[in-house]
C-alpha positions in Angstrom: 137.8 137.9 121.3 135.8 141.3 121.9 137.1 144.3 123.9 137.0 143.8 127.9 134.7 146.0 129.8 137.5 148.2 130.9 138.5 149.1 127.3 134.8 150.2 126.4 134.7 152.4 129.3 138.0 154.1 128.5 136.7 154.1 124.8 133.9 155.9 125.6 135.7 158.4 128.6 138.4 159.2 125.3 135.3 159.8 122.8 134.4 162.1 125.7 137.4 163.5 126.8 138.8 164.3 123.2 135.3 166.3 122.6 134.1 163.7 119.5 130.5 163.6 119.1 128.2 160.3 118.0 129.1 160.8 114.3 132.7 161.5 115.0 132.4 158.1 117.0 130.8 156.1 114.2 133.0 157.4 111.5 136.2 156.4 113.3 134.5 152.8 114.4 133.9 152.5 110.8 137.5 152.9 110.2 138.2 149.6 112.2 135.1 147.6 110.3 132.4 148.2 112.7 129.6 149.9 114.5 129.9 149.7 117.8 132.7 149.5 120.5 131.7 146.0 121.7 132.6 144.6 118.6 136.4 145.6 118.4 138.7 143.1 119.1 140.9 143.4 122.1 144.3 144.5 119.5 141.8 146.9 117.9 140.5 148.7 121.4 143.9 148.6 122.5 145.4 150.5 119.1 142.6 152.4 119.5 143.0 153.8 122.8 146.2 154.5 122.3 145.3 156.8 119.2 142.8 158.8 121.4 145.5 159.2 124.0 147.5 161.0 121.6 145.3 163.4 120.9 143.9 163.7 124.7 144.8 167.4 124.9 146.7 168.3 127.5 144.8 170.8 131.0 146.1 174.0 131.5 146.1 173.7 135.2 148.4 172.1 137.4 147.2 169.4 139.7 149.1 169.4 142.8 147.8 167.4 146.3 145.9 164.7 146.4 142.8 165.3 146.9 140.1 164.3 149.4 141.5 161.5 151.6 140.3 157.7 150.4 138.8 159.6 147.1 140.4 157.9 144.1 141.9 160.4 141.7 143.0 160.0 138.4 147.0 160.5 137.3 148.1 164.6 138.1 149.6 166.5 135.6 152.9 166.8 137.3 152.8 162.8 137.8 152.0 162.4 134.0 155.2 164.3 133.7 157.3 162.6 135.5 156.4 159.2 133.8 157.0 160.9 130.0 160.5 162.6 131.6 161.6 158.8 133.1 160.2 157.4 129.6 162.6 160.1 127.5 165.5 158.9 130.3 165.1 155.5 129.6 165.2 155.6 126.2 161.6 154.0 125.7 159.0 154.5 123.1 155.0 154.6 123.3 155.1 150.0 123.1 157.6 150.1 125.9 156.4 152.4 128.0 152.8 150.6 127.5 154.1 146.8 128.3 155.8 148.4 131.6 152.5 150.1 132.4 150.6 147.1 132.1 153.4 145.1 133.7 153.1 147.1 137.0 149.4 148.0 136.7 148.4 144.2 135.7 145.9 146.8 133.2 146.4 147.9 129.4 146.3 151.8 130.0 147.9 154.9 128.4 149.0 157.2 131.2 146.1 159.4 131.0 143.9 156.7 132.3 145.9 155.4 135.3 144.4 155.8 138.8 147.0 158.0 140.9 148.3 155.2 143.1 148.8 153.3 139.7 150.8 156.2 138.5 152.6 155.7 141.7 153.8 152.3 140.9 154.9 153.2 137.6 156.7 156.3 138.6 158.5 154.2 141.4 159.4 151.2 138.7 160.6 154.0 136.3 163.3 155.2 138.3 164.1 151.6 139.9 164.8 150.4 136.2 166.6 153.5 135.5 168.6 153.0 138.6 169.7 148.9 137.5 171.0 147.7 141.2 172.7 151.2 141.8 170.3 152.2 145.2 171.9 155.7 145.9 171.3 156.5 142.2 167.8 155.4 142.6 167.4 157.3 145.3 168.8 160.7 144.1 166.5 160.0 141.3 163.4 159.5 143.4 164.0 162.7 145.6 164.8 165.2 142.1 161.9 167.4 140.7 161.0 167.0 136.9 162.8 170.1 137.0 165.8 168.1 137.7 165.2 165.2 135.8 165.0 167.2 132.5 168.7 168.9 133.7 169.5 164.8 133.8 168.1 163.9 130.5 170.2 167.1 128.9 173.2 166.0 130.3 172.7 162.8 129.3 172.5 164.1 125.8 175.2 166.3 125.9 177.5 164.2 127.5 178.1 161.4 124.1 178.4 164.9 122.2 181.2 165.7 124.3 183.2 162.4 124.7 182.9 162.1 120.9 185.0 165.5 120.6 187.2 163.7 123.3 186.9 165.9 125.5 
């Protein structure tokens, strides 16, 4: 099967995003056997897109508010955050953190592509798994800043470090 619509949008917004001209685009496509986007296979678009989210670099500026009201807005940088800080606390890598985005999205998207109320969902989901059934540790870790979830995700480190010295 060919890649969906969605994935040669998001193709194309990545070639775009990640500065890569016509040639750059034809060289990688060539890499995966053929000339256009349309005729990847769903597996391929998806590996694919996951590449040029790698290299997606990264704004200097900080997004903070939402926005114009009813506007759709793409994930903020202090959202994107968040869901790399919850994936570190977890424990998950890229695959994981991609199944539970596409789990709670119903979409296959790397984080850089998620609508903002989609990043909501997966934010929200983040700290519920995180939480298990505990509700007032899902709710500490719903009200902390990234500031504090990083002081979480060092003391989680720490902490094996220090019961192995028995302390």
């Amino acid at each position: 099967m060919f890649a969906t619509t969605a994935q040669i949008k998001a193709l194309k917004t990545l070639f775009r995003k990640n500065d890569l001209n016509a040639e750059d685009e034809d060289r990688i496509l060539a890499g995966y056997g053929v000339k256009s986007c349309t005729k990847l296979t769903i597996k391929s678009a998806s590996s694919l897109i996951t590449k040029l989210s790698e290299g997606l670099k990264k704004p200097d500026k900080k997004y903070t508010g939402k926005g114009t009201r009813g506007q759709q807005m793409h994930v903020t940088q202090l959202q994107a955050e968040r869901i790399d800080l919850l994936q570190q606390l977890n424990g998950w890598g890229n695959q994981g953190l991609y199944k539970f985005i596409a789990r709670q999205t119903g979409k296959n998207k790397p984080v850089q592509m998620l609508m903002n109320f989609e990043a909501v969902k997966v934010i929200v989901g983040m700290e519920r798994v995180y939480a298990g059934k505990n509700r007032r540790l899902f709710l500490l870790v719903n009200k902390m800043t990234n500031a504090g979830i990083k002081a979480l995700i060092k003391l989680s480190k720490e902490q094996p470090a220090n019961q192995a010295d028995g302390i």
